[in-house]
BADRENLUM-442717 format. One record per residue: residue in one letter; x, y, z of N, C-alpha, C, CB in turn; residue number from 1. Coordinates in nm, 2 decimals. Glycine has a CB too. Layout:
REM residues N
A; X; Y; Z; X; Y; Z; X; Y; Z; X; Y; Z; NUM $
...
This chain:
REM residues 170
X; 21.19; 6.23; 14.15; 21.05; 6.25; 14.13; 21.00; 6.39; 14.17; 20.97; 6.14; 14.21; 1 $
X; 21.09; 6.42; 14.28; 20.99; 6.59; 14.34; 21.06; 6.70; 14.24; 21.03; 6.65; 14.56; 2 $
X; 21.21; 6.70; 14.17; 21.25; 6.73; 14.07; 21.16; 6.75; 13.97; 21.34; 6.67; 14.05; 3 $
X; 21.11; 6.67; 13.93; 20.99; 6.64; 13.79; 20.89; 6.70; 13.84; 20.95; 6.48; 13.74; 4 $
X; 20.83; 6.71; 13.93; 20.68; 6.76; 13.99; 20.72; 6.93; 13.98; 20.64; 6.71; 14.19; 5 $
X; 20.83; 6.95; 14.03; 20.89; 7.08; 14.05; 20.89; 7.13; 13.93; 21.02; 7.08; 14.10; 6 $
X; 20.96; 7.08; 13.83; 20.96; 7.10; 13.64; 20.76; 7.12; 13.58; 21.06; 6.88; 13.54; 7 $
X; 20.73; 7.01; 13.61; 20.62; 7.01; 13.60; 20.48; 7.14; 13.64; 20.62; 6.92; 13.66; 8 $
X; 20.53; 7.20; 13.76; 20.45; 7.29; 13.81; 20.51; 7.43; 13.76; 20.43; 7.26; 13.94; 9 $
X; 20.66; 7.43; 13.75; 20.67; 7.54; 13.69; 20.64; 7.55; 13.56; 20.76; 7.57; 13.70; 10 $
X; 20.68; 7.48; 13.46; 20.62; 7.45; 13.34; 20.44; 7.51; 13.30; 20.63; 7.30; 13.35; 11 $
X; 20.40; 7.45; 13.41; 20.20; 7.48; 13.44; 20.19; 7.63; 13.45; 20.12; 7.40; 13.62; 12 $
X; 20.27; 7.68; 13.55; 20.29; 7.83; 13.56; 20.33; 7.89; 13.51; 20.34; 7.87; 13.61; 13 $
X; 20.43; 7.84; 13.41; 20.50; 7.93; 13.30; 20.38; 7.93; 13.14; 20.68; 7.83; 13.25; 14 $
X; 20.32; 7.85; 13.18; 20.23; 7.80; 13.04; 20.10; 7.89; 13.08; 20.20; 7.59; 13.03; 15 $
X; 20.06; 7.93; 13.22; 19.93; 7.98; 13.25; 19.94; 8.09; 13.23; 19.89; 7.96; 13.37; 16 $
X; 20.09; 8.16; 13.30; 20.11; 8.33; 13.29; 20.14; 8.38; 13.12; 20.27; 8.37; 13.39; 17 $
X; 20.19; 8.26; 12.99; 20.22; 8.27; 12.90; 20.05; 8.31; 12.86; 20.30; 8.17; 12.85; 18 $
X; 19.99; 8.25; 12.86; 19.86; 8.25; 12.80; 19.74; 8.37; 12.86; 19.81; 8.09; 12.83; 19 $
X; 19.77; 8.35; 12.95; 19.68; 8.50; 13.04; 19.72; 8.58; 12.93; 19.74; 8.58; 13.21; 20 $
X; 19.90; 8.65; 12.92; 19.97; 8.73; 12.86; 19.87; 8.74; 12.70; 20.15; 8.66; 12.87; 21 $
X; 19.93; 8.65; 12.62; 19.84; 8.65; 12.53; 19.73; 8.67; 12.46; 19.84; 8.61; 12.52; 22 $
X; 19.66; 8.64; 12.57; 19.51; 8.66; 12.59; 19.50; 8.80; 12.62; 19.46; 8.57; 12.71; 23 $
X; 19.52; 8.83; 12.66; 19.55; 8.99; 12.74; 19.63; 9.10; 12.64; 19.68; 8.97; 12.91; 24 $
X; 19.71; 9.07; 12.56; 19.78; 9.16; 12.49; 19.71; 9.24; 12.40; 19.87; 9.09; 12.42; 25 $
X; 19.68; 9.34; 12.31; 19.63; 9.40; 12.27; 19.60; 9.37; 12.11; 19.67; 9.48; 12.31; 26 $
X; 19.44; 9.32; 12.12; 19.38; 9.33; 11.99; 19.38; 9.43; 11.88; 19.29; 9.32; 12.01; 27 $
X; 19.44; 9.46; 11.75; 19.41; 9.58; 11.72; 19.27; 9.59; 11.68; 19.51; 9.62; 11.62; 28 $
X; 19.19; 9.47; 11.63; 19.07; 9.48; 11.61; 18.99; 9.49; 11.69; 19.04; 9.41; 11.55; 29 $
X; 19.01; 9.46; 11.81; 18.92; 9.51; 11.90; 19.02; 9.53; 12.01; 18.78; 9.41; 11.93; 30 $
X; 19.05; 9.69; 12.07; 19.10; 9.68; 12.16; 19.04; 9.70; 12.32; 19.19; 9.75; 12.12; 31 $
X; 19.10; 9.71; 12.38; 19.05; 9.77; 12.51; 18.98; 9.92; 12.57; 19.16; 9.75; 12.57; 32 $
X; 19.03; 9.99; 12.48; 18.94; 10.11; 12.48; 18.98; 10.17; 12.34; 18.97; 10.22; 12.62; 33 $
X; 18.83; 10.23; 12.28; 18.86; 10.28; 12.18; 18.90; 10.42; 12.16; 18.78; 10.24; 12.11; 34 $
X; 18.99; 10.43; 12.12; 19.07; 10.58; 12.15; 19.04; 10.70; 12.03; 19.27; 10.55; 12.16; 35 $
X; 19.06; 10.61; 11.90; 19.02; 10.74; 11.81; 18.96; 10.68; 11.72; 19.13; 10.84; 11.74; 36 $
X; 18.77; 10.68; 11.76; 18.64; 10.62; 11.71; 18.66; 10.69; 11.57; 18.48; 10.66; 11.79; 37 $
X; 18.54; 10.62; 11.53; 18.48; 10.64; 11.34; 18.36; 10.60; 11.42; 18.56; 10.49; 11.16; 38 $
X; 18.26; 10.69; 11.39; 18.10; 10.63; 11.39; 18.02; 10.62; 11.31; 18.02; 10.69; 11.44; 39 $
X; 17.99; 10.53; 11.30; 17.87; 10.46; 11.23; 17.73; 10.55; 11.30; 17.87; 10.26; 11.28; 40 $
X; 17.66; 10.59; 11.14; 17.55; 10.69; 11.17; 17.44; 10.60; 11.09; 17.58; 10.88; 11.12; 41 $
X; 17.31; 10.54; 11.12; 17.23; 10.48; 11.04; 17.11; 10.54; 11.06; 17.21; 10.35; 11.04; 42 $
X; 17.05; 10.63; 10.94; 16.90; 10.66; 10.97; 16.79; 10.59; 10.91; 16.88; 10.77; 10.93; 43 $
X; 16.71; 10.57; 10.98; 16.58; 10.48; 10.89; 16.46; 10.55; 10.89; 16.52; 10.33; 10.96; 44 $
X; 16.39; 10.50; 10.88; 16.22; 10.62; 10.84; 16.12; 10.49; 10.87; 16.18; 10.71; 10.62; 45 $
X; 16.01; 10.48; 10.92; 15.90; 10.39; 10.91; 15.78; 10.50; 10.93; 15.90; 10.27; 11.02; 46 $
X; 15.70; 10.45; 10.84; 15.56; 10.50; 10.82; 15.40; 10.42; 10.87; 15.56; 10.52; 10.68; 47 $
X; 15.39; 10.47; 11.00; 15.27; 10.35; 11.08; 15.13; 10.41; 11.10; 15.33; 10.30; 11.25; 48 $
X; 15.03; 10.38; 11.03; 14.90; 10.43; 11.08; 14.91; 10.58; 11.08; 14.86; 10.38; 11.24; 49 $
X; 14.94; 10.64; 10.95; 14.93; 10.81; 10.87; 15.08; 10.84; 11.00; 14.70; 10.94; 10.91; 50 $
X; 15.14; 10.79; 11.10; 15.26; 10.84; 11.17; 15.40; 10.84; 11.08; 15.27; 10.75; 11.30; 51 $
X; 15.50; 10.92; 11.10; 15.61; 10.90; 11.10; 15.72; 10.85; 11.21; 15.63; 11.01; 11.06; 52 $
X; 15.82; 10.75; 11.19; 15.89; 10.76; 11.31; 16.01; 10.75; 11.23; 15.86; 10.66; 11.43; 53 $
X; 16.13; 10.82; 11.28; 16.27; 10.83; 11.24; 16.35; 10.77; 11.35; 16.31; 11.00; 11.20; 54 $
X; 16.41; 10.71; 11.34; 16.51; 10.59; 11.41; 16.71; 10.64; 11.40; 16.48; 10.40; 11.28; 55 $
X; 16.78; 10.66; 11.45; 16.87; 10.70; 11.44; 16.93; 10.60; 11.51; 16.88; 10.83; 11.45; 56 $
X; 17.04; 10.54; 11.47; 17.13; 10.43; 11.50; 17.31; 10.47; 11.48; 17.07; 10.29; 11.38; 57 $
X; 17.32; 10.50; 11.63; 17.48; 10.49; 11.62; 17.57; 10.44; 11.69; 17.53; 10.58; 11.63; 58 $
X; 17.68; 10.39; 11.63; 17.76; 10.31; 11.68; 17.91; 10.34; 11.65; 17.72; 10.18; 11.64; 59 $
X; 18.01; 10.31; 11.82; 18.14; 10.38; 11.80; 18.23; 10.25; 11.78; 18.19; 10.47; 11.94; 60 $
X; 18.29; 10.25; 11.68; 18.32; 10.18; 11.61; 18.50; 10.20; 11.61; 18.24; 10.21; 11.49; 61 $
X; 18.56; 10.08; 11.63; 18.72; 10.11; 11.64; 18.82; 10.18; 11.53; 18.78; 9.98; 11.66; 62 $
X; 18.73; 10.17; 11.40; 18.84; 10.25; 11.27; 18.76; 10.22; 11.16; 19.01; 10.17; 11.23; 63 $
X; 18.80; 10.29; 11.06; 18.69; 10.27; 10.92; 18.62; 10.14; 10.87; 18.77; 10.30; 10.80; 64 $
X; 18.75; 10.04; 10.87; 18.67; 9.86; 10.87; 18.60; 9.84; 10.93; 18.73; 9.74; 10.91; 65 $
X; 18.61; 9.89; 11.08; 18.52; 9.84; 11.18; 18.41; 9.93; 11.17; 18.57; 9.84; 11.31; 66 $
X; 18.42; 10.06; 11.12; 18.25; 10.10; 11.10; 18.22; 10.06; 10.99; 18.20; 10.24; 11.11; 67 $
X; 18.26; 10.00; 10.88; 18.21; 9.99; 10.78; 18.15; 9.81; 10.76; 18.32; 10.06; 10.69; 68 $
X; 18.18; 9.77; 10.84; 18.15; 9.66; 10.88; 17.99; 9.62; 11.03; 18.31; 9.63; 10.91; 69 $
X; 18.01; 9.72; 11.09; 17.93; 9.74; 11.17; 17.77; 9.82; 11.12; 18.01; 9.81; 11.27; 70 $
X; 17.79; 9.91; 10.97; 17.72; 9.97; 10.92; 17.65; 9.87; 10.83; 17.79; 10.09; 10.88; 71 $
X; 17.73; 9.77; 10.80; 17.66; 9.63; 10.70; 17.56; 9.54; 10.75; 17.76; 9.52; 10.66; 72 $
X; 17.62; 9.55; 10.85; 17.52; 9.41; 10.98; 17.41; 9.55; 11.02; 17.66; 9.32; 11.19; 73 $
X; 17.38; 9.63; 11.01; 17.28; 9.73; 11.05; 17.18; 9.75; 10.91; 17.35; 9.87; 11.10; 74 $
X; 17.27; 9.77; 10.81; 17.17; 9.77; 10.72; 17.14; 9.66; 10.66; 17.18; 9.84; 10.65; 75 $
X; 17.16; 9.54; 10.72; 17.09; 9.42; 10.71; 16.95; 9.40; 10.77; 17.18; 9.33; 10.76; 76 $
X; 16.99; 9.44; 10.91; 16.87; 9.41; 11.00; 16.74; 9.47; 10.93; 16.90; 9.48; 11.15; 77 $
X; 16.79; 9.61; 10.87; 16.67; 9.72; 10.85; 16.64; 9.71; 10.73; 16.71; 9.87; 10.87; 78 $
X; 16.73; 9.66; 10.63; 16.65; 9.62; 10.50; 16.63; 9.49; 10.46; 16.70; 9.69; 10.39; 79 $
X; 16.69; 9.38; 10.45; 16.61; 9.28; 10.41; 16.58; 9.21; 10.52; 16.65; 9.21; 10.30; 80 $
X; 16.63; 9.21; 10.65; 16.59; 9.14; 10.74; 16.43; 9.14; 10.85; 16.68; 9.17; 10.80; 81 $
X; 16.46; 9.32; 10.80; 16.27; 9.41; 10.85; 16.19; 9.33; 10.74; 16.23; 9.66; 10.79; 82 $
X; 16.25; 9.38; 10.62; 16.11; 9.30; 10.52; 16.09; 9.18; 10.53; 16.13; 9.30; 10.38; 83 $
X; 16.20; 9.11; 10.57; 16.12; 8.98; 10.64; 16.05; 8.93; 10.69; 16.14; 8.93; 10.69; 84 $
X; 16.04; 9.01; 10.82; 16.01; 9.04; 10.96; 15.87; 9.10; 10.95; 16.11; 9.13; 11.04; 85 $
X; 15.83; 9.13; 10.77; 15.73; 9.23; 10.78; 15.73; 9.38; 10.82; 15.66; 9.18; 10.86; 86 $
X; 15.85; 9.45; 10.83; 15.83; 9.55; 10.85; 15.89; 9.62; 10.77; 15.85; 9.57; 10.96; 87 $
X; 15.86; 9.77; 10.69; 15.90; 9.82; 10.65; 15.92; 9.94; 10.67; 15.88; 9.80; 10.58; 88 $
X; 16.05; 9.94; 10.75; 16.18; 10.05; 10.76; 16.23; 10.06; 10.60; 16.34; 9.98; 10.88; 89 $
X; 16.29; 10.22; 10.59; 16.31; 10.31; 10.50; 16.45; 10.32; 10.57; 16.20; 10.42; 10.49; 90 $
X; 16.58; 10.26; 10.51; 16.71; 10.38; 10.54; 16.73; 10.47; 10.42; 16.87; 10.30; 10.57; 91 $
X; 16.72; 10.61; 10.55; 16.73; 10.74; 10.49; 16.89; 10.74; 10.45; 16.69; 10.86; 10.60; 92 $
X; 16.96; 10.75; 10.57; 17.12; 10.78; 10.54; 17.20; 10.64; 10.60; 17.18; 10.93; 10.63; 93 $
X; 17.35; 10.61; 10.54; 17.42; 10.51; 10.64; 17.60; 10.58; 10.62; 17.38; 10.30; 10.56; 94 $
X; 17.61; 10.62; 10.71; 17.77; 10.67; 10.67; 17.83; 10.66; 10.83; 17.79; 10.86; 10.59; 95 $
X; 17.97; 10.65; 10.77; 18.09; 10.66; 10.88; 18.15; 10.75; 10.88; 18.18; 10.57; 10.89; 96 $
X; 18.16; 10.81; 11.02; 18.25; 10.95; 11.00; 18.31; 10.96; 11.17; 18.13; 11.14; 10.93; 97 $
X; 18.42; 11.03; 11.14; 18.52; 11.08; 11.25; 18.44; 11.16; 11.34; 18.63; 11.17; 11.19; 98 $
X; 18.42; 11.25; 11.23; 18.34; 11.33; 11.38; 18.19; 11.33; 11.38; 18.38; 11.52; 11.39; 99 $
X; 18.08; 11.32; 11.47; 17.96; 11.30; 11.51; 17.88; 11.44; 11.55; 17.97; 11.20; 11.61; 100 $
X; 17.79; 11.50; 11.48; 17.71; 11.63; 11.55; 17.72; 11.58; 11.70; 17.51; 11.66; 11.50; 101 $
X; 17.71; 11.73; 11.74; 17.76; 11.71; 11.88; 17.61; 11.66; 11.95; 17.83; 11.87; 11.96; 102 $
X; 17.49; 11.73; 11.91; 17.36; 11.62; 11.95; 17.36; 11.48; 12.01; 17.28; 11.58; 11.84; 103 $
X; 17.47; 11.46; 11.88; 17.45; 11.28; 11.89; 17.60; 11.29; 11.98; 17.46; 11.16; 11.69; 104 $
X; 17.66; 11.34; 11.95; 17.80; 11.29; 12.06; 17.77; 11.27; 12.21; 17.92; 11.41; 12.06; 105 $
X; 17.69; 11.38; 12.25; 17.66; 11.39; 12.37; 17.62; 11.29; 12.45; 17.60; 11.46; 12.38; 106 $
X; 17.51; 11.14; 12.35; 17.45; 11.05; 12.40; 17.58; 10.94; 12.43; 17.34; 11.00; 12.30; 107 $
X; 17.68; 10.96; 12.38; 17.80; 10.88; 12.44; 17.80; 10.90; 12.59; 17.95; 10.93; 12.38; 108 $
X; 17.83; 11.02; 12.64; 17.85; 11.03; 12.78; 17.70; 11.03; 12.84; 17.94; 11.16; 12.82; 109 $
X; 17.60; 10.94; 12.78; 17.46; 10.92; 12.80; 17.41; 11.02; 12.91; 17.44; 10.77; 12.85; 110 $
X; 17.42; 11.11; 12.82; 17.32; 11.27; 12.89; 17.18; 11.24; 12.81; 17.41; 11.49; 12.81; 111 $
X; 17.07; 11.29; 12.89; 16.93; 11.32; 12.86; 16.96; 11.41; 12.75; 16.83; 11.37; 12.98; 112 $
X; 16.82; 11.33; 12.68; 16.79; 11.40; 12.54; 16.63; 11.47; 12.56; 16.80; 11.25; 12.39; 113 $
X; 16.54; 11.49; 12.44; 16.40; 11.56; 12.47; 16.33; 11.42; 12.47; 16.33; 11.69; 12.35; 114 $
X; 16.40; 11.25; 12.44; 16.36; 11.14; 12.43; 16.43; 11.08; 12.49; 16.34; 11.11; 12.33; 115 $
X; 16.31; 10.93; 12.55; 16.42; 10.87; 12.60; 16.49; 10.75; 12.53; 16.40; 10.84; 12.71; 116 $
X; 16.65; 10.70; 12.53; 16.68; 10.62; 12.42; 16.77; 10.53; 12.45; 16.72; 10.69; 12.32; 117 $
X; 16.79; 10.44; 12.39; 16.90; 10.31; 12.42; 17.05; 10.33; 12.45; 16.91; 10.20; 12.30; 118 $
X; 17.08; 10.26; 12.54; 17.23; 10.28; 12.55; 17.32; 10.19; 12.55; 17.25; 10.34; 12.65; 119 $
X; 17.35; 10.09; 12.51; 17.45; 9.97; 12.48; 17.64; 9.97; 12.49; 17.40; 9.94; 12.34; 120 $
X; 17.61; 9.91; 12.60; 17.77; 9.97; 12.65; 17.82; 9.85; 12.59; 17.82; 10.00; 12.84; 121 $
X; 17.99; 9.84; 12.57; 18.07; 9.73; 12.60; 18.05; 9.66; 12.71; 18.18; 9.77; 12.59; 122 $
X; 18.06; 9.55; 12.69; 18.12; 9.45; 12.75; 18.24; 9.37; 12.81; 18.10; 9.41; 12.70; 123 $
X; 18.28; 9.35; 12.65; 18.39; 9.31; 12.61; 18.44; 9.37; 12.49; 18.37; 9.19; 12.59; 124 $
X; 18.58; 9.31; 12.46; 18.65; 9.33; 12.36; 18.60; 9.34; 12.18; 18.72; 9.23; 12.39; 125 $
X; 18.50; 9.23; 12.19; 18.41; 9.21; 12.05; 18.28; 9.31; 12.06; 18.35; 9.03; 12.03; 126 $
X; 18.26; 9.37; 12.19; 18.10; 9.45; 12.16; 18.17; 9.56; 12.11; 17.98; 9.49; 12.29; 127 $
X; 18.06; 9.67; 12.06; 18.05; 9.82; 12.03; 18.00; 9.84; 12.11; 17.99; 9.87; 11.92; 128 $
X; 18.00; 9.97; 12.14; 17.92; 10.13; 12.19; 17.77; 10.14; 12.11; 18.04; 10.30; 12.13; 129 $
X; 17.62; 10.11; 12.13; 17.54; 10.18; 12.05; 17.45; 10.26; 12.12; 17.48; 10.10; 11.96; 130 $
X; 17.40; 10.33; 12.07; 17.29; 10.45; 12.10; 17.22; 10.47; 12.01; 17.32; 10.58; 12.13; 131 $
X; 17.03; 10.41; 12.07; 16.95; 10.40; 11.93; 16.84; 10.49; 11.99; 16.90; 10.24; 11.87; 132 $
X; 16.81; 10.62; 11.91; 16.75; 10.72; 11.92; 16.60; 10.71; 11.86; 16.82; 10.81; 11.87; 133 $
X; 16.48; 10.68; 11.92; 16.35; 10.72; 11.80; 16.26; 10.85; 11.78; 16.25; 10.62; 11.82; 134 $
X; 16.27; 10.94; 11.68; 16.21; 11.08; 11.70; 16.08; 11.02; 11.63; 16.30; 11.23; 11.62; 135 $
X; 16.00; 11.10; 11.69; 15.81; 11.10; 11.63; 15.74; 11.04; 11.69; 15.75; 11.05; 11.48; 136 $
X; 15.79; 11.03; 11.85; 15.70; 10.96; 11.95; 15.73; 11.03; 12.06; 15.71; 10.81; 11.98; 137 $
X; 15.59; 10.99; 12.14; 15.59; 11.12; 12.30; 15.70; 11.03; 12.37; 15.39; 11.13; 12.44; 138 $
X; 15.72; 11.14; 12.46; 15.81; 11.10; 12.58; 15.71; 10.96; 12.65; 15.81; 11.26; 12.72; 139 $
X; 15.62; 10.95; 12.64; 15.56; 10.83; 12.71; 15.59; 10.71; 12.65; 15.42; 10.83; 12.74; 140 $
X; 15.58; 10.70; 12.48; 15.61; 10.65; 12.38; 15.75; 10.54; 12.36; 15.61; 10.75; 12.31; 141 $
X; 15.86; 10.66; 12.39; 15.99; 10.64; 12.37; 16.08; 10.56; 12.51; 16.03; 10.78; 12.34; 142 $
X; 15.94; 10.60; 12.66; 15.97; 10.48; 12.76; 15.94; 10.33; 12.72; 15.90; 10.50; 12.89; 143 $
X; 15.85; 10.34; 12.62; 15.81; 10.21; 12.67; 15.83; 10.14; 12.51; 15.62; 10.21; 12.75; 144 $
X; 15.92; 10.20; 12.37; 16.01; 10.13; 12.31; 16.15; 10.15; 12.36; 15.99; 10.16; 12.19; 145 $
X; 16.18; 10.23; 12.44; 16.31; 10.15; 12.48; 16.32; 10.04; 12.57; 16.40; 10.24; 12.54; 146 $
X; 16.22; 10.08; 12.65; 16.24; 9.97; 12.78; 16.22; 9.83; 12.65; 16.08; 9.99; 12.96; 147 $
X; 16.13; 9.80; 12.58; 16.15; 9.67; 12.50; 16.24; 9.68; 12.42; 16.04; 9.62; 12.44; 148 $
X; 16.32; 9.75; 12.37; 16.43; 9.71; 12.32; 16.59; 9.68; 12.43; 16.45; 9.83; 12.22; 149 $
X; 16.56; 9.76; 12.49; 16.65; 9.69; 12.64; 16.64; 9.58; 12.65; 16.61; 9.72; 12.77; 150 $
X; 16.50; 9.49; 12.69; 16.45; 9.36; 12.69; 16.52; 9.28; 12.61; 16.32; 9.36; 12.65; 151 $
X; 16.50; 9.32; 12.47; 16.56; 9.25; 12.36; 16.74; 9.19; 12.35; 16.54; 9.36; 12.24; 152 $
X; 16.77; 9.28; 12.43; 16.93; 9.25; 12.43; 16.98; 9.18; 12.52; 17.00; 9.36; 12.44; 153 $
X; 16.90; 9.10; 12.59; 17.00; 9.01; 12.66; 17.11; 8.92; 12.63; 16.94; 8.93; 12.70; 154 $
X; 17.19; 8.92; 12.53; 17.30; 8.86; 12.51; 17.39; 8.91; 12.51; 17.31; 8.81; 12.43; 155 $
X; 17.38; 9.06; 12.51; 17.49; 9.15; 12.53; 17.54; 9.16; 12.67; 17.44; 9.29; 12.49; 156 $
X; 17.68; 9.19; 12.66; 17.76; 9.16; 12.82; 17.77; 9.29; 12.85; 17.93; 9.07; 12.83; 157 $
X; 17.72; 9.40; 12.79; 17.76; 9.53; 12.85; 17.62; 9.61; 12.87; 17.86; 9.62; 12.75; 158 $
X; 17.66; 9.70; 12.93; 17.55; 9.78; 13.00; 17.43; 9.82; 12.89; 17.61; 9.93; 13.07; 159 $
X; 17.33; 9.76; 12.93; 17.20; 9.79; 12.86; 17.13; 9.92; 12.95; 17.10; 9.63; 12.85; 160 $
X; 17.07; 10.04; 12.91; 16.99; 10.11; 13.04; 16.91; 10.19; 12.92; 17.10; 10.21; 13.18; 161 $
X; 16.80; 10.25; 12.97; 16.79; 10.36; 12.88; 16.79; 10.47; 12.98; 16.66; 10.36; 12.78; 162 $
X; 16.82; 10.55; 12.88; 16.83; 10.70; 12.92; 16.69; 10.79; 12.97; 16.89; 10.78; 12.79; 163 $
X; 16.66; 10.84; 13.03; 16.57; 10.88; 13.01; 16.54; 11.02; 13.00; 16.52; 10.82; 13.07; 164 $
X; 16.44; 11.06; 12.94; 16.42; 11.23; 12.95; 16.39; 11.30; 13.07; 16.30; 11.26; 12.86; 165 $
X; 16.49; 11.38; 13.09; 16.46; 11.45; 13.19; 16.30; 11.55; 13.14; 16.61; 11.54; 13.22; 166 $
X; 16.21; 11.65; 13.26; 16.15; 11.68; 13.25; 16.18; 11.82; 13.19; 16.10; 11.66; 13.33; 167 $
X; 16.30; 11.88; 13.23; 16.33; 11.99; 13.16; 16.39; 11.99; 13.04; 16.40; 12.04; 13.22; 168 $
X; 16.39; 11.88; 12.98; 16.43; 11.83; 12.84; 16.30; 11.79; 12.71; 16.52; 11.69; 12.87; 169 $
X; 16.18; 11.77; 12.79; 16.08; 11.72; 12.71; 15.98; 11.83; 12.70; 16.03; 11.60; 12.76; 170 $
């Protein structure tokens, strides 16, 4: 009987460390750090009360599928999902590319911009990287739609913050 318990528990242990292992081994679709991004660049346009506001939406994305897949579920939200919603967003541009103006690159290593803007870290394995930028509103403006889009994301397991504008930036 302590033979069998013995089998038994190693067995448990062999079956626990197998499965951690597994679990743990490397996704190619989503790995553990993404080493050589494709970004997803989405621009939109909304027109409110004679205002303009331009919306810039980017996201680092693990390889071409994955931005081109990440760029679908975005222009969902913004076109028939806004018009749902009653709102009418305008996408200007939607493309994936290797390399990113350095403007926008910079919001990766979430440096202050002349605005302040969303920053959406990983979590996990299944999130993206995003950074959502809105130009045609004051610095006072851009606190207080990020801070509610921050709000908005509670289901996300990675770092929600916004950035904010330094004074020598605005």
């Amino acid at each position: 009987m302590r033979d069998f318990l013995l089998v038994v528990i190693i067995l448990g242990v062999v079956g626990y460390l197998y499965q951690r292992h597994h679990n743990s081994a490397e996704d190619p679709s989503n790995p553990e750090t993404i080493a050589n991004p494709v970004y997803g660049e989405l621009k939109v346009g909304l027109e409110v009360g004679g205002r303009s506001y331009d919306q810039v939406l980017l996201v680092k994305a693990v390889d071409q599928a994955d931005c081109d897949k990440m760029q679908q579920k975005l222009e969902t939200v913004y076109g028939p999902n806004a018009v749902k919603a009653g709102q009418s967003w305008k996408i200007k541009s939607s493309e994936c590319k290797v390399e990113l103006e350095a403007r926008y690159l910079k919001l990766f290593d979430n440096r202050p911009t002349y605005v302040t803007y969303l920053s959406m870290g990983r979590g996990d394995r299944q999130e993206r990287e995003f950074r959502v930028v809105t130009w045609g509103v004051t610095l006072d403006e851009s606190n207080i739609l990020c801070d509610g889009m921050a709000q908005g994301q509670k289901n996300r397991k990675g770092a929600i913050q916004c950035i904010r504008a330094t004074p020598s930036q605005s």
